[in-house]
PyMOL commands that place a pseudoatom at each C-alpha (Angstrom):
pseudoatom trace, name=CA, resn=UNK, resi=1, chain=A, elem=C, hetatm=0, pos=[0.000, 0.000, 0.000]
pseudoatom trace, name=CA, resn=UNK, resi=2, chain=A, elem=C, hetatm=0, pos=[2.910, 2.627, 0.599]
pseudoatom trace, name=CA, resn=UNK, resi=3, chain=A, elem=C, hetatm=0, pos=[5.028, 1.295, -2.106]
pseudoatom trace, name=CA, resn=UNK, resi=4, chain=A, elem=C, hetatm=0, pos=[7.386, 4.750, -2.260]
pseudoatom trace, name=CA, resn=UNK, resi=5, chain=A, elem=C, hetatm=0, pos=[7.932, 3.703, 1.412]
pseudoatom trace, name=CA, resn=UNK, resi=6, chain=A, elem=C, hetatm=0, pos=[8.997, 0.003, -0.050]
pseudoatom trace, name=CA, resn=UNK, resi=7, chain=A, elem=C, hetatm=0, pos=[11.276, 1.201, -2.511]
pseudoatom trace, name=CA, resn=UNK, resi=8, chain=A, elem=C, hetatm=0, pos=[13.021, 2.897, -0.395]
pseudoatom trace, name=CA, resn=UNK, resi=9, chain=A, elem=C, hetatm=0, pos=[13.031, 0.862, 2.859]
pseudoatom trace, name=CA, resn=UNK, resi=10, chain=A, elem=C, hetatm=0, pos=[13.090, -2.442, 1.298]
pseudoatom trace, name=CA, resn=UNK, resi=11, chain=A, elem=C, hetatm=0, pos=[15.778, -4.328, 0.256]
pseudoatom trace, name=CA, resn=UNK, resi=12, chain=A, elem=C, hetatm=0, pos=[13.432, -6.811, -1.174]
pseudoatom trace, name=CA, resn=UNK, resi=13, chain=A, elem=C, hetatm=0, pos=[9.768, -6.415, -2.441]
pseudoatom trace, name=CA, resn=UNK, resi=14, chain=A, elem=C, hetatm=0, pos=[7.545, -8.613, -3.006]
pseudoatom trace, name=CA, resn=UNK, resi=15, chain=A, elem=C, hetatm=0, pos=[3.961, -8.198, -5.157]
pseudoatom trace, name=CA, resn=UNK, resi=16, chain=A, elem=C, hetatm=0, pos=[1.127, -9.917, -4.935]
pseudoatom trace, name=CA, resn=UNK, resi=17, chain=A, elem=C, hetatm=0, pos=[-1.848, -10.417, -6.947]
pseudoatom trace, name=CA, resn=UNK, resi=18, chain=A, elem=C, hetatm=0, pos=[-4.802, -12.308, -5.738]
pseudoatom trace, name=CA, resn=UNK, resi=19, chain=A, elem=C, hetatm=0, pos=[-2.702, -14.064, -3.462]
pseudoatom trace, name=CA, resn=UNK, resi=20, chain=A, elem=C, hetatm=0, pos=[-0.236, -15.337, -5.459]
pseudoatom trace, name=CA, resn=UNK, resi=21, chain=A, elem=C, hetatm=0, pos=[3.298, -13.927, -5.395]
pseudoatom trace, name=CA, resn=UNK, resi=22, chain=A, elem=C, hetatm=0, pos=[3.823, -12.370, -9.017]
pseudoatom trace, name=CA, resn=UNK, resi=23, chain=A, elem=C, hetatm=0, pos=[7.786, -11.364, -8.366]
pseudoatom trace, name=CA, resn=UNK, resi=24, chain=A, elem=C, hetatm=0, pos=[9.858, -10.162, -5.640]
pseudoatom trace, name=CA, resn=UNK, resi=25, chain=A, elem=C, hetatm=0, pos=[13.119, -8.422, -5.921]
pseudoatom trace, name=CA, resn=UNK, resi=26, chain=A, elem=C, hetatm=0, pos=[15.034, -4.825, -5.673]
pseudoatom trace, name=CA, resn=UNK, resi=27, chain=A, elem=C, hetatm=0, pos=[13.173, -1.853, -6.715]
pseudoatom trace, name=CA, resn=UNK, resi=28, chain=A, elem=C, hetatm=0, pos=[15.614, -0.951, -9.348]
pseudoatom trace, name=CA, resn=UNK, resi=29, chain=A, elem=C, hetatm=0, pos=[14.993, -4.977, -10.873]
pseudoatom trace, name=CA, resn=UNK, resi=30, chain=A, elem=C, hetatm=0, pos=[11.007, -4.394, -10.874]
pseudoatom trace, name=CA, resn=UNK, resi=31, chain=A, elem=C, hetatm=0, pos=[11.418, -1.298, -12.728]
pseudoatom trace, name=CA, resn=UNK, resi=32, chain=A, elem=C, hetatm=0, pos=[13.446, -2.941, -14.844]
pseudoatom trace, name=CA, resn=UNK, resi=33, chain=A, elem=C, hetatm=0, pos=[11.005, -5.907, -15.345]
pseudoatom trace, name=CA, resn=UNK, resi=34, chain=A, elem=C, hetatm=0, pos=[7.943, -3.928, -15.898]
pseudoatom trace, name=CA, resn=UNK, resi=35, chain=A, elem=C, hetatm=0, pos=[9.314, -2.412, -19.091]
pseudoatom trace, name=CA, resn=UNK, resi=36, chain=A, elem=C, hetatm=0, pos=[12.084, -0.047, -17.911]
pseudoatom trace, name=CA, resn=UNK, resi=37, chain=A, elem=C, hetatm=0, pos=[10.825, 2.836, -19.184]
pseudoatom trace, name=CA, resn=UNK, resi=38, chain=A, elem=C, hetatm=0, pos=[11.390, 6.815, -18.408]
pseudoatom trace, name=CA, resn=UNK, resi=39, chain=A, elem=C, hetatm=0, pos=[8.952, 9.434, -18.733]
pseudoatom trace, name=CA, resn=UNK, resi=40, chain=A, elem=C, hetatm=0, pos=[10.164, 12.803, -20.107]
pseudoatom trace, name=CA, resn=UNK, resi=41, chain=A, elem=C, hetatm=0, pos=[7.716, 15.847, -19.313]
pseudoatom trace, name=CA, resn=UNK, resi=42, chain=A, elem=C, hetatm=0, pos=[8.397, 19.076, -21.014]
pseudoatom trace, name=CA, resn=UNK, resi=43, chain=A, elem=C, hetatm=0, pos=[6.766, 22.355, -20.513]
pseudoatom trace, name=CA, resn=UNK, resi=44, chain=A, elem=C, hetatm=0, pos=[6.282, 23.933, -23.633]
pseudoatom trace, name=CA, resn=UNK, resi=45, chain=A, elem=C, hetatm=0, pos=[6.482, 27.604, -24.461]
pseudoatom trace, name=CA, resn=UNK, resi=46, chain=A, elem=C, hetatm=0, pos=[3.541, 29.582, -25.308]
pseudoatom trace, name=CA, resn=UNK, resi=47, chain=A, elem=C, hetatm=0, pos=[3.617, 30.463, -29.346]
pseudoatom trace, name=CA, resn=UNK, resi=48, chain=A, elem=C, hetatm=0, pos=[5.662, 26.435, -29.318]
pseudoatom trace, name=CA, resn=UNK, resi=49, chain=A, elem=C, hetatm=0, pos=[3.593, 23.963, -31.135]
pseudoatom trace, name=CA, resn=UNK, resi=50, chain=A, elem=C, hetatm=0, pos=[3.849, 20.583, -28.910]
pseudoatom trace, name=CA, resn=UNK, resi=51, chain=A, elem=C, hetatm=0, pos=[4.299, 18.580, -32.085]
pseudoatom trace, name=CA, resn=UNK, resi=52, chain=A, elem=C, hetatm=0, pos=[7.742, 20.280, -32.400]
pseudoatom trace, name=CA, resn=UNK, resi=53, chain=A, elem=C, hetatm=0, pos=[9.072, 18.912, -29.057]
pseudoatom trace, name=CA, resn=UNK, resi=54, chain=A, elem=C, hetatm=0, pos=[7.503, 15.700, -30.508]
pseudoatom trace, name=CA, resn=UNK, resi=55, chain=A, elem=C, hetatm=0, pos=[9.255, 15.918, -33.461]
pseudoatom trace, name=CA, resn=UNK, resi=56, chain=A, elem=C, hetatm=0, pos=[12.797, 16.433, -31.977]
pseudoatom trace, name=CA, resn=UNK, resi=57, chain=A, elem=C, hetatm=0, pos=[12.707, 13.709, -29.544]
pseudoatom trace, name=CA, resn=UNK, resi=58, chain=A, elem=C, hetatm=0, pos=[11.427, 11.097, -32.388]
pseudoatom trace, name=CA, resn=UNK, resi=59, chain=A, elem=C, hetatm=0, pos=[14.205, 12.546, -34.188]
pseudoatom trace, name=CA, resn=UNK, resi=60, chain=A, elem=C, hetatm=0, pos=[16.467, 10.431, -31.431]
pseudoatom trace, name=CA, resn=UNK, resi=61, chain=A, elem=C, hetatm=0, pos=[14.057, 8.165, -29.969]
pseudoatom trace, name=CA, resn=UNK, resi=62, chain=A, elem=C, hetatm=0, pos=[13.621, 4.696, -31.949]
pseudoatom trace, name=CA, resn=UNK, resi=63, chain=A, elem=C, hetatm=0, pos=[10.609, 4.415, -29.437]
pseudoatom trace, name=CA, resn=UNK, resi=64, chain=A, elem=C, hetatm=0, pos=[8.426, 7.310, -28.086]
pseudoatom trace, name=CA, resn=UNK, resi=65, chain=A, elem=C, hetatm=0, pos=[4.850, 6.972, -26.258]
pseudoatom trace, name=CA, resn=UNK, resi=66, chain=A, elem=C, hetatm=0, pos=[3.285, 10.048, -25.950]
pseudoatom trace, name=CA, resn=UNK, resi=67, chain=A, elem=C, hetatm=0, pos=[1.041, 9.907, -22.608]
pseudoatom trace, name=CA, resn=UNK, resi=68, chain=A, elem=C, hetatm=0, pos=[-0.221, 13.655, -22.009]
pseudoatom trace, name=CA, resn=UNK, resi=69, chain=A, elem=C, hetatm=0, pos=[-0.710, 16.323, -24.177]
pseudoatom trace, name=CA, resn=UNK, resi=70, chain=A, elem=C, hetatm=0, pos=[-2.002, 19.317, -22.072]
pseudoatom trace, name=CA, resn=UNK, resi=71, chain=A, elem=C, hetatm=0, pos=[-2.209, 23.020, -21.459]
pseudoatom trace, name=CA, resn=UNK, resi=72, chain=A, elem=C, hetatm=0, pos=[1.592, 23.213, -22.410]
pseudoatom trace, name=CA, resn=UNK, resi=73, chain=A, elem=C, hetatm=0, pos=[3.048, 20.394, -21.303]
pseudoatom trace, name=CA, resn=UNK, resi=74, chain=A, elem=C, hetatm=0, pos=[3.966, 16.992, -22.893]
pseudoatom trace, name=CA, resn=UNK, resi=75, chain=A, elem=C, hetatm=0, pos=[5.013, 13.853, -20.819]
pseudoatom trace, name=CA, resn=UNK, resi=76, chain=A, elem=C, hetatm=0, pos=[6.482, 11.126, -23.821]
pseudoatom trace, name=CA, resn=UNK, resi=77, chain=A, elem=C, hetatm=0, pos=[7.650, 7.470, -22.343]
pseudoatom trace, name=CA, resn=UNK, resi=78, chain=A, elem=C, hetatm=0, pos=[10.896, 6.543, -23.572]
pseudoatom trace, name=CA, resn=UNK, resi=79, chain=A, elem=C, hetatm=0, pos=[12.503, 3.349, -23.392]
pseudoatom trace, name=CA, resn=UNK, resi=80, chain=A, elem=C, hetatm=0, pos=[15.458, 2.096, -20.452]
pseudoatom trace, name=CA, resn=UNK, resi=81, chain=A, elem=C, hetatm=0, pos=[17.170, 0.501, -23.539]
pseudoatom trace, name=CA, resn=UNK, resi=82, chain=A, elem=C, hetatm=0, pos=[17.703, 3.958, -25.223]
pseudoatom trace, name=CA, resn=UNK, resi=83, chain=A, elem=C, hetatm=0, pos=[19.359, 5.371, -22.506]
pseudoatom trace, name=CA, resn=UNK, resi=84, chain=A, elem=C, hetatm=0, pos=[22.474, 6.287, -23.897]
pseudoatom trace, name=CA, resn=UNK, resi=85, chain=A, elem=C, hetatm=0, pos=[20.791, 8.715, -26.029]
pseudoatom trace, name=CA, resn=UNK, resi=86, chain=A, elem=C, hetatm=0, pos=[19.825, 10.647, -23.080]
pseudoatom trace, name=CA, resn=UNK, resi=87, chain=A, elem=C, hetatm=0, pos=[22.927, 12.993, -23.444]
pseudoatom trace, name=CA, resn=UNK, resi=88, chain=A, elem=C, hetatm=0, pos=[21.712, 13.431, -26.893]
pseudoatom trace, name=CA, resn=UNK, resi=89, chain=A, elem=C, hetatm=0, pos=[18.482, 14.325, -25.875]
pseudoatom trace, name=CA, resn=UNK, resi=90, chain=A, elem=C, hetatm=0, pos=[19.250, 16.706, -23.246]
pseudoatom trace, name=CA, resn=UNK, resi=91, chain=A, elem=C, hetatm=0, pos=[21.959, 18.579, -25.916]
pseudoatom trace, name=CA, resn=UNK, resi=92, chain=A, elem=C, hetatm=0, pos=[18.750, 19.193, -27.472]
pseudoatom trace, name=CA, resn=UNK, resi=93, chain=A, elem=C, hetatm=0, pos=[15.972, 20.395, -25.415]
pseudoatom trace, name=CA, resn=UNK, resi=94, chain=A, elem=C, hetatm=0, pos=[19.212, 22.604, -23.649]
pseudoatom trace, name=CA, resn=UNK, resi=95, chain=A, elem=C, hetatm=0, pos=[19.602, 24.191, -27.354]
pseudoatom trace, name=CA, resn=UNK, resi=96, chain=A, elem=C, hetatm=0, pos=[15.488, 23.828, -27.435]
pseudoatom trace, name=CA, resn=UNK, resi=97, chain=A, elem=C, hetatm=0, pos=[15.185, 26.201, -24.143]
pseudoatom trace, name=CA, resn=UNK, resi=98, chain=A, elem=C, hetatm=0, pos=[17.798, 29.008, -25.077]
pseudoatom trace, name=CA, resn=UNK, resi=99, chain=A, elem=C, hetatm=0, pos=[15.797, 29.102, -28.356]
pseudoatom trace, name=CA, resn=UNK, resi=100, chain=A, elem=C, hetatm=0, pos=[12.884, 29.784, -26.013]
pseudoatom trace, name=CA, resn=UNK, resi=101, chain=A, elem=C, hetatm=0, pos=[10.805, 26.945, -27.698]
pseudoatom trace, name=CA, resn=UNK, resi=102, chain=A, elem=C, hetatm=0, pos=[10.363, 25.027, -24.440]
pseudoatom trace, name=CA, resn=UNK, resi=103, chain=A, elem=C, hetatm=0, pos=[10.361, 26.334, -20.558]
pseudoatom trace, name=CA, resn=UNK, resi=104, chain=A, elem=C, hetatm=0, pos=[11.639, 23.083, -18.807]
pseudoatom trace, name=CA, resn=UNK, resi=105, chain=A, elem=C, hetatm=0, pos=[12.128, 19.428, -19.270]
pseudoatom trace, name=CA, resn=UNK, resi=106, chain=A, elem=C, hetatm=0, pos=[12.693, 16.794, -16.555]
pseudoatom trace, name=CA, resn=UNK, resi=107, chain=A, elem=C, hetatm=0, pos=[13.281, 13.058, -17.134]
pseudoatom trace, name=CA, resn=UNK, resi=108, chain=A, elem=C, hetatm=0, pos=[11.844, 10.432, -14.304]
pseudoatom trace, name=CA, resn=UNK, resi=109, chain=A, elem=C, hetatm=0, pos=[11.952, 6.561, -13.900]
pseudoatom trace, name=CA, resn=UNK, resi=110, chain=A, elem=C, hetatm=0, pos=[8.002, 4.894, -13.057]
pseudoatom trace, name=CA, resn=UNK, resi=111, chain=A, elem=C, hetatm=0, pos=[7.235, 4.970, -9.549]
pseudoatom trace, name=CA, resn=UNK, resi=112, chain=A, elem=C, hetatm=0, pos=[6.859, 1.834, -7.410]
pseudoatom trace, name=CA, resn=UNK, resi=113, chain=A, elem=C, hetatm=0, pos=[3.194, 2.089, -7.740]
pseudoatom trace, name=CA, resn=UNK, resi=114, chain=A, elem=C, hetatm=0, pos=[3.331, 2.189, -11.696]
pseudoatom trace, name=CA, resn=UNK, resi=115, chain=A, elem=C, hetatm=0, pos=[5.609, -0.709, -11.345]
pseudoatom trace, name=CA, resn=UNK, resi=116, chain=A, elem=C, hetatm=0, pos=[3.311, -2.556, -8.813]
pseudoatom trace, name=CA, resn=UNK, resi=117, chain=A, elem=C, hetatm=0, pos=[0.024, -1.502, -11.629]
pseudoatom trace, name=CA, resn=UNK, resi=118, chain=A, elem=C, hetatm=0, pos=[1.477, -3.102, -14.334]
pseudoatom trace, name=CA, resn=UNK, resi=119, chain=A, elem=C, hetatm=0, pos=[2.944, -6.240, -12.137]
pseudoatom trace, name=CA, resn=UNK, resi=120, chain=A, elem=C, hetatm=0, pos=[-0.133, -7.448, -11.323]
for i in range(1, 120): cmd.bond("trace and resi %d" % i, "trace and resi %d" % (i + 1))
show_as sticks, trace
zoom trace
C-alpha cells in the first residue's frame, strides 16, 4: 500500500496479486522488469507547437509513447534501452530552451506504484 515507502526501505519487495506472489526483488529490478521505461515531461512555451518537441525527440528516440498532451506540457515514455541517447536528448531540449521553444524538461523513472500496476 505505501510502495514509495517500499522502494526505499526495502531491500526486497515482493507483489502480490490475488494471493499469489507475481515477483519479488530490488526496486531498481522491478522497474526494470515492468518495461524499464522513463517518462520525459516538457513544458512547452507559449507560441511552441507541442508537435515540435515531438518531433525532436522522435528525431532520437527509436521508441516514443506520448502519454499527455495538455495546457503546455507533454510527458512522452521513452525506453530504459535507449538510454544512452539521453545525453543526446538533453543537448537538445538545452539548445530547445535558449531558443525559447520550451520552458523546462525533466526526465523520471516509473514509480513503485506504476511498477506494482502493471505487475499485477
Amino acid at each position: 500500500h505505501h510502495m514509495e515507502e517500499a522502494d526505499i526501505l526495502g531491500d526486497r519487495i515482493a507483489i502480490l496479486s490475488q494471493g499469489n506472489l507475481v515477483c519479488c526483488g530490488s526496486g531498481l529490478f522491478l522497474k526494470r522488469l515492468s518495461g524499464g521505461t522513463y517518462f520525459l515531461t516538457v513544458e512547452v512555451k507559449a507560441g511552441t507547437e507541442a508537435t515540435t518537441v515531438i518531433g525532436a525527440v522522435e528525431h532520437i528516440f527509436r521508441s516514443v509513447v506520448v502519454r499527455t498532451l495538455a495546457q503546455g506540457q507533454v510527458v512522452m515514455e521513452l525506453a530504459a534501452e535507449d538510454m544512452d541517447l539521453f545525453q543526446e536528448l538533453c543537448l537538445s531540449l538545452d539548445n530547445m530552451r535558449r531558443a525559447n521553444e520550451i520552458e523546462s524538461y525533466g526526465i523520471s523513472a516509473p514509480t513503485m506504484e506504476e511498477v506494482f500496476l502493471k505487475l499485477s
